[in-house]
SEKE-117212 format. One record per atom (N, C-alpha, C): atom name; residue in one letter; x negated, y, z negated. Coordinates in nm, 3 decimals, decimal comma. Layout:
+------+------+---------+---------+---------+
! name ! resn !       x !       y !       z !
+------+------+---------+---------+---------+
!   CA !    a !       X !       Y !       Z !
...
+------+------+---------+---------+---------+
! end
This chain:
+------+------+---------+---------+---------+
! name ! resn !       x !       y !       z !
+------+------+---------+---------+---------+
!    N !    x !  -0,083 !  -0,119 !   0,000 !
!   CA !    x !   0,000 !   0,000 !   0,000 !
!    C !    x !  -0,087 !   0,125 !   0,000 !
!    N !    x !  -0,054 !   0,243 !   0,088 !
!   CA !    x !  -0,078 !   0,350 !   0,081 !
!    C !    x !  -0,155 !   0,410 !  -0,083 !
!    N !    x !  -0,235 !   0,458 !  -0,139 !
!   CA !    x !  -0,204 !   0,547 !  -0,219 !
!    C !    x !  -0,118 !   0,598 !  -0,261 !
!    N !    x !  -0,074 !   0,743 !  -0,177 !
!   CA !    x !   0,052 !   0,802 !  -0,155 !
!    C !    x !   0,180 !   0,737 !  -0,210 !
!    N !    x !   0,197 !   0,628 !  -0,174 !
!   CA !    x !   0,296 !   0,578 !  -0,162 !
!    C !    x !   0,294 !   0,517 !  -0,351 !
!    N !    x !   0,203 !   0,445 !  -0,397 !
!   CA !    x !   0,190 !   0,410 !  -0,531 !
!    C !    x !   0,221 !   0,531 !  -0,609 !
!    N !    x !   0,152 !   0,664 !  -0,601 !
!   CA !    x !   0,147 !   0,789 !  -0,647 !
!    C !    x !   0,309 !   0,815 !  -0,687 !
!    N !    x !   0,369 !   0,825 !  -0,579 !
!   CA !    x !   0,520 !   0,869 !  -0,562 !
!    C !    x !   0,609 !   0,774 !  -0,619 !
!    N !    x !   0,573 !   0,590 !  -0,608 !
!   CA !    x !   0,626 !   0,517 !  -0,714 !
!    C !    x !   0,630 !   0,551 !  -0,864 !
!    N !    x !   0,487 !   0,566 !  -0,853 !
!   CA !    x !   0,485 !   0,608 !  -1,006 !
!    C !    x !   0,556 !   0,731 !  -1,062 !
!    N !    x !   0,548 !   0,859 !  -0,983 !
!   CA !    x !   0,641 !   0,941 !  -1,054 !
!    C !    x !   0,755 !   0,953 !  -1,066 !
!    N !    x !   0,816 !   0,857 !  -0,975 !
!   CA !    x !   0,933 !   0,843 !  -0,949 !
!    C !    x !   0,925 !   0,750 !  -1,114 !
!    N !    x !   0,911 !   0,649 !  -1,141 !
!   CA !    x !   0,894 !   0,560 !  -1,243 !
!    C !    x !   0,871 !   0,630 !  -1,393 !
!    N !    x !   0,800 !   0,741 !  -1,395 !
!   CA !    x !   0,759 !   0,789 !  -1,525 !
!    C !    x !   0,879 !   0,915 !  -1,506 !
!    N !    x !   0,953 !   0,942 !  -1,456 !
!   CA !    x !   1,061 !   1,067 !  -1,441 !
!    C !    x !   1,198 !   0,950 !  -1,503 !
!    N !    x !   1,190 !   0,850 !  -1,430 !
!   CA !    x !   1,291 !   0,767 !  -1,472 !
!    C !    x !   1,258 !   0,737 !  -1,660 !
!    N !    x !   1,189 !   0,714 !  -1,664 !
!   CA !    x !   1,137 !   0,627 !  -1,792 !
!    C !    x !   1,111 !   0,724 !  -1,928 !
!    N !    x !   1,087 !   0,864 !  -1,864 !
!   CA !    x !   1,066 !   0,956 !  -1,942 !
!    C !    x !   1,220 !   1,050 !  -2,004 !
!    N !    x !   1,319 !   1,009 !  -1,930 !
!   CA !    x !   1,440 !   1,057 !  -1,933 !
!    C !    x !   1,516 !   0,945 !  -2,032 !
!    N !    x !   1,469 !   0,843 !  -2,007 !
!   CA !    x !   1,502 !   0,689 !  -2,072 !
!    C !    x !   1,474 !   0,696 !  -2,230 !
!    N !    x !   1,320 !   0,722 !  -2,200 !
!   CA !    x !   1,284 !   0,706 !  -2,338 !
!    C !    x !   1,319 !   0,838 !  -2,461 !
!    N !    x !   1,318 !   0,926 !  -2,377 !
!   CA !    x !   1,384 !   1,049 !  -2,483 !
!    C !    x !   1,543 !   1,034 !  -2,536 !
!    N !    x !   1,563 !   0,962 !  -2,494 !
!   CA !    x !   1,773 !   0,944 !  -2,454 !
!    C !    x !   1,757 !   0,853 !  -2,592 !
!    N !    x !   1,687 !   0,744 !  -2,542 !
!   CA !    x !   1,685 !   0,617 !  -2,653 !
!    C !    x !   1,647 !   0,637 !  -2,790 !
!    N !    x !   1,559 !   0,741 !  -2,826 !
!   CA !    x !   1,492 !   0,782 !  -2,942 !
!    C !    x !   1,556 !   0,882 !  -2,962 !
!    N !    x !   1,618 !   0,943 !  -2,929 !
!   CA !    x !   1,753 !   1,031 !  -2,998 !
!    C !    x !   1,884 !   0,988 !  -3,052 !
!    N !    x !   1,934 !   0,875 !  -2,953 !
!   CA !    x !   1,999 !   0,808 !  -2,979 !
!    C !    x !   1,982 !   0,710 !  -3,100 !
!    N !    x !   1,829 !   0,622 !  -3,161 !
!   CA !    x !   1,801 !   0,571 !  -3,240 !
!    C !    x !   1,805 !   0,700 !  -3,359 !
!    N !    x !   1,732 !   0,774 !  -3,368 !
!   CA !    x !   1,726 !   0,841 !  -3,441 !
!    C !    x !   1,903 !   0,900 !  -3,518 !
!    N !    x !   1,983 !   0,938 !  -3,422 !
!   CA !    x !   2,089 !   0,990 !  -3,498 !
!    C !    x !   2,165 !   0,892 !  -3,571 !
!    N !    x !   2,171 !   0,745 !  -3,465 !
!   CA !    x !   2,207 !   0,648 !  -3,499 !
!    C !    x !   2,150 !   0,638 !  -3,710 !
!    N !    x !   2,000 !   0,596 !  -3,730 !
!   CA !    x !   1,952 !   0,593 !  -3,848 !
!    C !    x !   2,017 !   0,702 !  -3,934 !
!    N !    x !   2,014 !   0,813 !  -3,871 !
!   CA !    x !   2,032 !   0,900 !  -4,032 !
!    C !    x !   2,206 !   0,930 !  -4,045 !
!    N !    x !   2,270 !   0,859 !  -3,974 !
!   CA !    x !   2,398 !   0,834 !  -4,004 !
!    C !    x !   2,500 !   0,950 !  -3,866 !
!    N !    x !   2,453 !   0,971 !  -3,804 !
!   CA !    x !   2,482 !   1,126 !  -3,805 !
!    C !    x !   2,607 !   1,038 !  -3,659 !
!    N !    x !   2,561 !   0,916 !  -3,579 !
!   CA !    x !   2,625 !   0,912 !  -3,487 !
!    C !    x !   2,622 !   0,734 !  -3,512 !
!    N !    x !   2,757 !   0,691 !  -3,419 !
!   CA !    x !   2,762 !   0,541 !  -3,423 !
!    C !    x !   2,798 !   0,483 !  -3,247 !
!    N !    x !   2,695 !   0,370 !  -3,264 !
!   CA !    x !   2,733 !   0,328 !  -3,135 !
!    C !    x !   2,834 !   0,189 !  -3,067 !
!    N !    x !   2,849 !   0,189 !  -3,203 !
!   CA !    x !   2,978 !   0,084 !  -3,217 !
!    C !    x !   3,125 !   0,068 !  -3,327 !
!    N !    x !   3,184 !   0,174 !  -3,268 !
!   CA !    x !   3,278 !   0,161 !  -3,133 !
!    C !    x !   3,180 !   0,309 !  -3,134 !
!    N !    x !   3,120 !   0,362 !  -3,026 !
!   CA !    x !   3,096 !   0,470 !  -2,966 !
!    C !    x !   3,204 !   0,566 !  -2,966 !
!    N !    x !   3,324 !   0,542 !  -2,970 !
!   CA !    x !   3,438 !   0,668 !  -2,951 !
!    C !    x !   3,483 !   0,729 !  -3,071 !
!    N !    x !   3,396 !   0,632 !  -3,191 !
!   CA !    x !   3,460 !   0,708 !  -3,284 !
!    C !    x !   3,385 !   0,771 !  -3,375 !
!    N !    x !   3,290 !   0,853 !  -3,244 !
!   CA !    x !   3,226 !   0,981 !  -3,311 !
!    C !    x !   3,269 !   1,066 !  -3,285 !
!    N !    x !   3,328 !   1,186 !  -3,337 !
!   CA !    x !   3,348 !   1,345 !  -3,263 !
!    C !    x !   3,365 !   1,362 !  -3,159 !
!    N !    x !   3,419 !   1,418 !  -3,116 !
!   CA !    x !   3,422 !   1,477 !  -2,941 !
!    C !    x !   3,292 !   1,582 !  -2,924 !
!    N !    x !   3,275 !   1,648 !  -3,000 !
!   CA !    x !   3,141 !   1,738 !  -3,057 !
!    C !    x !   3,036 !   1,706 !  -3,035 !
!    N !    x !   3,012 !   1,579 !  -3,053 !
!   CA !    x !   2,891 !   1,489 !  -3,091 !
!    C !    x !   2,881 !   1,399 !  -2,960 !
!    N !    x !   2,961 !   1,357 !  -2,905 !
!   CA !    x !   2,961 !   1,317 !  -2,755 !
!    C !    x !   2,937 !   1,383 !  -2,669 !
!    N !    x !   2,968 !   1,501 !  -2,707 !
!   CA !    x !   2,924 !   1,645 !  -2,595 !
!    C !    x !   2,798 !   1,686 !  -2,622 !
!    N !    x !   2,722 !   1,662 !  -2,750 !
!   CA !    x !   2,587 !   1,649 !  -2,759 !
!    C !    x !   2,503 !   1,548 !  -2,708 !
!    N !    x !   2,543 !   1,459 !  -2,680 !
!   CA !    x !   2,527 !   1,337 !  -2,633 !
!    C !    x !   2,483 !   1,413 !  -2,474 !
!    N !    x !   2,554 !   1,411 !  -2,408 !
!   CA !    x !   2,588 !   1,449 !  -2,291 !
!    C !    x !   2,537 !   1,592 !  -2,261 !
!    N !    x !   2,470 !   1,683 !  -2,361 !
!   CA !    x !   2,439 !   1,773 !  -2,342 !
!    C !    x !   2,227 !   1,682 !  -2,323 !
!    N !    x !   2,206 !   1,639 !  -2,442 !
!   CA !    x !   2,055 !   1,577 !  -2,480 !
!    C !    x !   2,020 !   1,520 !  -2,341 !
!    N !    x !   2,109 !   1,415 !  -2,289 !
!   CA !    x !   2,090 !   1,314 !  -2,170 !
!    C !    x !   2,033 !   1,420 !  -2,060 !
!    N !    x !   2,116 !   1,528 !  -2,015 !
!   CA !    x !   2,138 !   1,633 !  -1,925 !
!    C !    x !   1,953 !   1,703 !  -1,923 !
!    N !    x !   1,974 !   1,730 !  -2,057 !
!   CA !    x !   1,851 !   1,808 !  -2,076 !
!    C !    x !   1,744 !   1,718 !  -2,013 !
!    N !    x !   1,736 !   1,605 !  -2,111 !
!   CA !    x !   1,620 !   1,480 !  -2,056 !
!    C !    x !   1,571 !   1,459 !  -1,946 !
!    N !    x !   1,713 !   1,441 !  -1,825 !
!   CA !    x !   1,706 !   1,431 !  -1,704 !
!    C !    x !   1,621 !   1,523 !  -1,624 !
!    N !    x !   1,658 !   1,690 !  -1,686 !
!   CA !    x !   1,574 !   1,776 !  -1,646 !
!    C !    x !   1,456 !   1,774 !  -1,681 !
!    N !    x !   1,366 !   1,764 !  -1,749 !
!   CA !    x !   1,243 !   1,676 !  -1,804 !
!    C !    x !   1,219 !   1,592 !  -1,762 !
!    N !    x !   1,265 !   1,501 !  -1,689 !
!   CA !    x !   1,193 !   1,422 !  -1,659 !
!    C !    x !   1,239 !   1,429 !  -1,500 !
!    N !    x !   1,315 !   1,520 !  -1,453 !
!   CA !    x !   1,257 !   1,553 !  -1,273 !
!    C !    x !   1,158 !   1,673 !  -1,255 !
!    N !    x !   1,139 !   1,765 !  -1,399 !
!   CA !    x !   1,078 !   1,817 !  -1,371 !
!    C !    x !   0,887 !   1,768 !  -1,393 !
!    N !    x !   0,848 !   1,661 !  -1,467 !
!   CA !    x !   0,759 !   1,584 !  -1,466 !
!    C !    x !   0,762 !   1,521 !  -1,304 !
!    N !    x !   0,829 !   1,469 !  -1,287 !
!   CA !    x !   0,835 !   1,398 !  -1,174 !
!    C !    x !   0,802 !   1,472 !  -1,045 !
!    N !    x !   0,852 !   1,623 !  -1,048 !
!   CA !    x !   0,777 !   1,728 !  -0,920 !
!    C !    x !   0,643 !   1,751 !  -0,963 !
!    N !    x !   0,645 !   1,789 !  -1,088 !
!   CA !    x !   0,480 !   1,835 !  -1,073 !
!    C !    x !   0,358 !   1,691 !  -1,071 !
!    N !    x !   0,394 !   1,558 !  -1,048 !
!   CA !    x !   0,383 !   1,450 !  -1,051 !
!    C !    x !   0,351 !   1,435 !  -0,898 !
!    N !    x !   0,424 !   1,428 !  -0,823 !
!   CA !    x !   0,488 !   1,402 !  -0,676 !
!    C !    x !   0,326 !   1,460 !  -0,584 !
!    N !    x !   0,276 !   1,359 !  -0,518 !
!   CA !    x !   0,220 !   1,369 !  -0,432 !
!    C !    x !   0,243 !   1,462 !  -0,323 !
!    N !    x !   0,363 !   1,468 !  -0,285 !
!   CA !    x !   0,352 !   1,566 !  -0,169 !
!    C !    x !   0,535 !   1,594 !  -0,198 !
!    N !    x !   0,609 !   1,651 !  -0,154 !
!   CA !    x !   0,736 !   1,690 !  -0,137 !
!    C !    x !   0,783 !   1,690 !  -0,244 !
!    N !    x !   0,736 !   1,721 !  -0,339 !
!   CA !    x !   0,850 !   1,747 !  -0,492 !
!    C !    x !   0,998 !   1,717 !  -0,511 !
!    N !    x !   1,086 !   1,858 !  -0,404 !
!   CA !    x !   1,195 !   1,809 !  -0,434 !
!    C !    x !   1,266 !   1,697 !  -0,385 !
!    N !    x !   1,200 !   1,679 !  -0,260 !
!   CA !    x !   1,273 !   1,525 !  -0,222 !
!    C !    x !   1,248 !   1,417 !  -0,318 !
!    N !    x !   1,137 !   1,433 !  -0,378 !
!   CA !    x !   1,117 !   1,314 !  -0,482 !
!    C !    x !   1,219 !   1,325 !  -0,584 !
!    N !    x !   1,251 !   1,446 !  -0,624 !
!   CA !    x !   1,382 !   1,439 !  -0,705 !
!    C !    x !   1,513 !   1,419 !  -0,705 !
!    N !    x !   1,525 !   1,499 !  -0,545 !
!   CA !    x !   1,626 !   1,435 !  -0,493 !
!    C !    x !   1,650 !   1,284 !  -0,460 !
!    N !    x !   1,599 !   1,158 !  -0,456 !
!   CA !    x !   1,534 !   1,052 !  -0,488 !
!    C !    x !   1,612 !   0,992 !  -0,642 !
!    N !    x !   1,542 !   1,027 !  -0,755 !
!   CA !    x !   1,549 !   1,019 !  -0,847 !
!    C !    x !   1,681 !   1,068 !  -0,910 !
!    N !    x !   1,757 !   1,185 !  -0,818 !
!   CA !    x !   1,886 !   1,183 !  -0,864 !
!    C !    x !   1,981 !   1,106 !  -0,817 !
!    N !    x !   1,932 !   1,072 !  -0,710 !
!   CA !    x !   2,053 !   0,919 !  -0,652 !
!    C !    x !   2,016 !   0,807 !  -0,711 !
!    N !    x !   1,905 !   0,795 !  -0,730 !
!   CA !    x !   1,896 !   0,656 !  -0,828 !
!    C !    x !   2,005 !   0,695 !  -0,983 !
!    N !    x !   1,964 !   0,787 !  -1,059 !
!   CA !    x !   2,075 !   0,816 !  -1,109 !
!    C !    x !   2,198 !   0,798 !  -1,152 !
!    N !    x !   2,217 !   0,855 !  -0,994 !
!   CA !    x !   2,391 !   0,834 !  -0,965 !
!    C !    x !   2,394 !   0,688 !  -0,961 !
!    N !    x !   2,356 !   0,625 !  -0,893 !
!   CA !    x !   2,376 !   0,472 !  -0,878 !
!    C !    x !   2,367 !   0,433 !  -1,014 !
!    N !    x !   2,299 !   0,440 !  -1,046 !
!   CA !    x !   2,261 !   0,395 !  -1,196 !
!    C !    x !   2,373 !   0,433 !  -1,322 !
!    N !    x !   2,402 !   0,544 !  -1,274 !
!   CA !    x !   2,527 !   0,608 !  -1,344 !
!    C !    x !   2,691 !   0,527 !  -1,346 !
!    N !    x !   2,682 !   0,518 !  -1,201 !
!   CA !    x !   2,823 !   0,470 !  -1,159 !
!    C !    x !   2,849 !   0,293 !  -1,160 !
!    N !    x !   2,701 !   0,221 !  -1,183 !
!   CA !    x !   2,713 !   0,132 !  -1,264 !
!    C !    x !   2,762 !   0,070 !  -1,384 !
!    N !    x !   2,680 !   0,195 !  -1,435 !
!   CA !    x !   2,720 !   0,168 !  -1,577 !
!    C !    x !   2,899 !   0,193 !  -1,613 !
!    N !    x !   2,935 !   0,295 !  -1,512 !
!   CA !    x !   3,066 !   0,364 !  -1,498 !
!    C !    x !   3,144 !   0,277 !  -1,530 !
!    N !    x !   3,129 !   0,172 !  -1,420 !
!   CA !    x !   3,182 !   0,041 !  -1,364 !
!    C !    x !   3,192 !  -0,054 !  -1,443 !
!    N !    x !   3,083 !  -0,072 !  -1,512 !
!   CA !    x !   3,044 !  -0,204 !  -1,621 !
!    C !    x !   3,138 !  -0,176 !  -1,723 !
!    N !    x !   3,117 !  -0,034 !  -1,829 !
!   CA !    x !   3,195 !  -0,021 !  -1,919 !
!    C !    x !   3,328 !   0,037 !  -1,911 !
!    N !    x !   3,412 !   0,040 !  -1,789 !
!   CA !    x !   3,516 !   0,107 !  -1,792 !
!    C !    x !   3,639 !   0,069 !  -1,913 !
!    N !    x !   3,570 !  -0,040 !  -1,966 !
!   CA !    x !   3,645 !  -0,066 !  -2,104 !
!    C !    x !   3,673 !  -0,035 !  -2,224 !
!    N !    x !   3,553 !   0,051 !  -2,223 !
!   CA !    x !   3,487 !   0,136 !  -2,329 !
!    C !    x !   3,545 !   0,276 !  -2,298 !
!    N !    x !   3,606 !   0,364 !  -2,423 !
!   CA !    x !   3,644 !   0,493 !  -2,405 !
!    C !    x !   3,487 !   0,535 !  -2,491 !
!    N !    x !   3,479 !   0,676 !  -2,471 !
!   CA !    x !   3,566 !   0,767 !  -2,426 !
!    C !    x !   3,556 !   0,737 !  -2,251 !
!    N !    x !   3,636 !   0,765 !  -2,124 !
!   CA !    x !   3,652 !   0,711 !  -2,067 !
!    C !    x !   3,521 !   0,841 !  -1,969 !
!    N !    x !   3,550 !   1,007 !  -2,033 !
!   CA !    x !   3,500 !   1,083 !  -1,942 !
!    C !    x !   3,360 !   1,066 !  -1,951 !
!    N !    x !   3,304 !   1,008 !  -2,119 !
!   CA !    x !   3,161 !   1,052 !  -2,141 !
!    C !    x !   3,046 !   0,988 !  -1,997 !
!    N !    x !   3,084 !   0,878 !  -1,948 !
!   CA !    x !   3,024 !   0,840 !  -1,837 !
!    C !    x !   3,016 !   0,894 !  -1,719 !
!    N !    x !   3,136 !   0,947 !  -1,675 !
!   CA !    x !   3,151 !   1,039 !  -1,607 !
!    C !    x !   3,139 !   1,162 !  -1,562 !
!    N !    x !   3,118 !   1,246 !  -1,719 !
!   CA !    x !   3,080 !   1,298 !  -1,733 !
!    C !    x !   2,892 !   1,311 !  -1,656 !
!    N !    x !   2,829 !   1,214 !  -1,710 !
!   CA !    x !   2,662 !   1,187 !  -1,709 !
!    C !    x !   2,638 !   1,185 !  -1,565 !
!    N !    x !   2,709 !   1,117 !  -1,481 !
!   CA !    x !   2,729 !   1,096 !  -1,336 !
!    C !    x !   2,755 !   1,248 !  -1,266 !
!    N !    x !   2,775 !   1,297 !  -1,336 !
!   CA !    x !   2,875 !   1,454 !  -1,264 !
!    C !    x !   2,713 !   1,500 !  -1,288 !
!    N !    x !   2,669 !   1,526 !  -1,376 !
!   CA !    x !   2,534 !   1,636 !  -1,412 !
!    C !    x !   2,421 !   1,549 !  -1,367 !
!    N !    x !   2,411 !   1,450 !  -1,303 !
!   CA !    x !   2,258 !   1,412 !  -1,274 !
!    C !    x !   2,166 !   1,475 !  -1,175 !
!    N !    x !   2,290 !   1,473 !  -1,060 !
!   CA !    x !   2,219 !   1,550 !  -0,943 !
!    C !    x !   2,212 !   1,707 !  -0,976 !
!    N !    x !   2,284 !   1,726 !  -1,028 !
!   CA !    x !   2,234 !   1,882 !  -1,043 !
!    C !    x !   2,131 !   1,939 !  -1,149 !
!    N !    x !   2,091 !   1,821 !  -1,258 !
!   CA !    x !   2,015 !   1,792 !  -1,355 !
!    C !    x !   1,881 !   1,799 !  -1,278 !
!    N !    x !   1,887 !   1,674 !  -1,191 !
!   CA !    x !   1,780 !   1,634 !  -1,144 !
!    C !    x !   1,690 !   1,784 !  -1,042 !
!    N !    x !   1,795 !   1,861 !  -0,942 !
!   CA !    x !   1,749 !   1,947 !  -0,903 !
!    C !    x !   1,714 !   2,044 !  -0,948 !
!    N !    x !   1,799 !   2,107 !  -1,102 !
!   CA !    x !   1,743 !   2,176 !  -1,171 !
!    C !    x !   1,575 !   2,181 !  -1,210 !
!    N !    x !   1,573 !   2,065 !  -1,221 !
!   CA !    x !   1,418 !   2,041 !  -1,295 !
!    C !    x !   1,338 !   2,048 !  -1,159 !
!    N !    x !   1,326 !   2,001 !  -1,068 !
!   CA !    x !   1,299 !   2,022 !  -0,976 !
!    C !    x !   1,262 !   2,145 !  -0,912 !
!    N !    x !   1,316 !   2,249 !  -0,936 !
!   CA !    x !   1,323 !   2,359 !  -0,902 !
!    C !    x !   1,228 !   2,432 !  -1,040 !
!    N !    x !   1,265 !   2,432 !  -1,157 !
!   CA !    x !   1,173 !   2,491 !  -1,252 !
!    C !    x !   1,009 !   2,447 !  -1,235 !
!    N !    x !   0,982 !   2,289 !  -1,202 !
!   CA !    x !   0,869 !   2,303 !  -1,123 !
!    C !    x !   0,806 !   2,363 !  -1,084 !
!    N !    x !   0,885 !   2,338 !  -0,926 !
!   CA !    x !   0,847 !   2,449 !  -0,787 !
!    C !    x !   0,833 !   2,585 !  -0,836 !
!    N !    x !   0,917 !   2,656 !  -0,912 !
!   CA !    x !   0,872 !   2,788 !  -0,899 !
!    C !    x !   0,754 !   2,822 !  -1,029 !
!    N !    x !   0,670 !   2,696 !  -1,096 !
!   CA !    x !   0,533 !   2,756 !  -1,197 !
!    C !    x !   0,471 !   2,714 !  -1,093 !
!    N !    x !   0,461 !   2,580 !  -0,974 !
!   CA !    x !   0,398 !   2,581 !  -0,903 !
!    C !    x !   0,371 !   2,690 !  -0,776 !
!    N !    x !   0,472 !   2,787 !  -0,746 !
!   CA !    x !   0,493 !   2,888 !  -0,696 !
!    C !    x !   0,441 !   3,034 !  -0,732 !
!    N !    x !   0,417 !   3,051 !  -0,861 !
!   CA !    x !   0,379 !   3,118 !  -0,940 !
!    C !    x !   0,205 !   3,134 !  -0,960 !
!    N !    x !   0,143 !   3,053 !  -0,920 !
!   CA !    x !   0,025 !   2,977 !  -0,960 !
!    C !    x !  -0,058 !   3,100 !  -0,819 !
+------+------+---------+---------+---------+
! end
């Protein structure tokens, strides 16, 4: 394989993983000090789900914006990339748990990825722009 091509795996991989792992350790964390529950998940706050959904959002942006300044060559397409994986990834899960309320919080996550993902993307580009 190309270089290039490993390069762009990888950031693609550490944008994914870096959004992952911040999600999960927030999630552990509130989980421990009582503050949130993930079973039954719906019967935390509406408040607290919207924090949920606010943290994820943020993450995402963090970790496309790692992922441009990462990116071998074309930044935002790499993010753009990374926000359809996302979505797919999103509307999976959509799919899997449609059993599980709250019914929007998934939907919710799916709605903000791509625009998550370009956000960060763009805060990038313009320190790399800046430079």
């Amino acid at each position: 394989m190309k270089k290039g091509i490993l390069q762009s795996m990888g950031a693609v991989i550490l944008g994914i993983a870096s959004g992952a792992i911040l999600s999960i350790a927030t999630d552990k964390i509130l989980e421990k000090t009582g503050v949130m529950t993930t079973d039954p998940f719906d019967a935390n706050p509406v408040w607290l789900i919207m924090l949920v959904v606010l943290y994820r959002t943020i993450y995402n942006i963090v970790g496309s914006y790692l992922l441009a300044k990462l990116a071998p060559n074309n930044p935002m397409k790499h993010v753009i990339v990374l926000g359809i994986i996302g979505v797919v990834l999103g509307i999976t899960g959509t799919i899997v748990m449609r059993h599980m309320p709250p019914h929007w919080y998934p939907i919710a996550l799916v709605i903000l990825t791509l625009p998550s993902a370009w956000f960060g993307g763009k805060l990038a580009m313009r320190k790399i722009n800046h430079k």
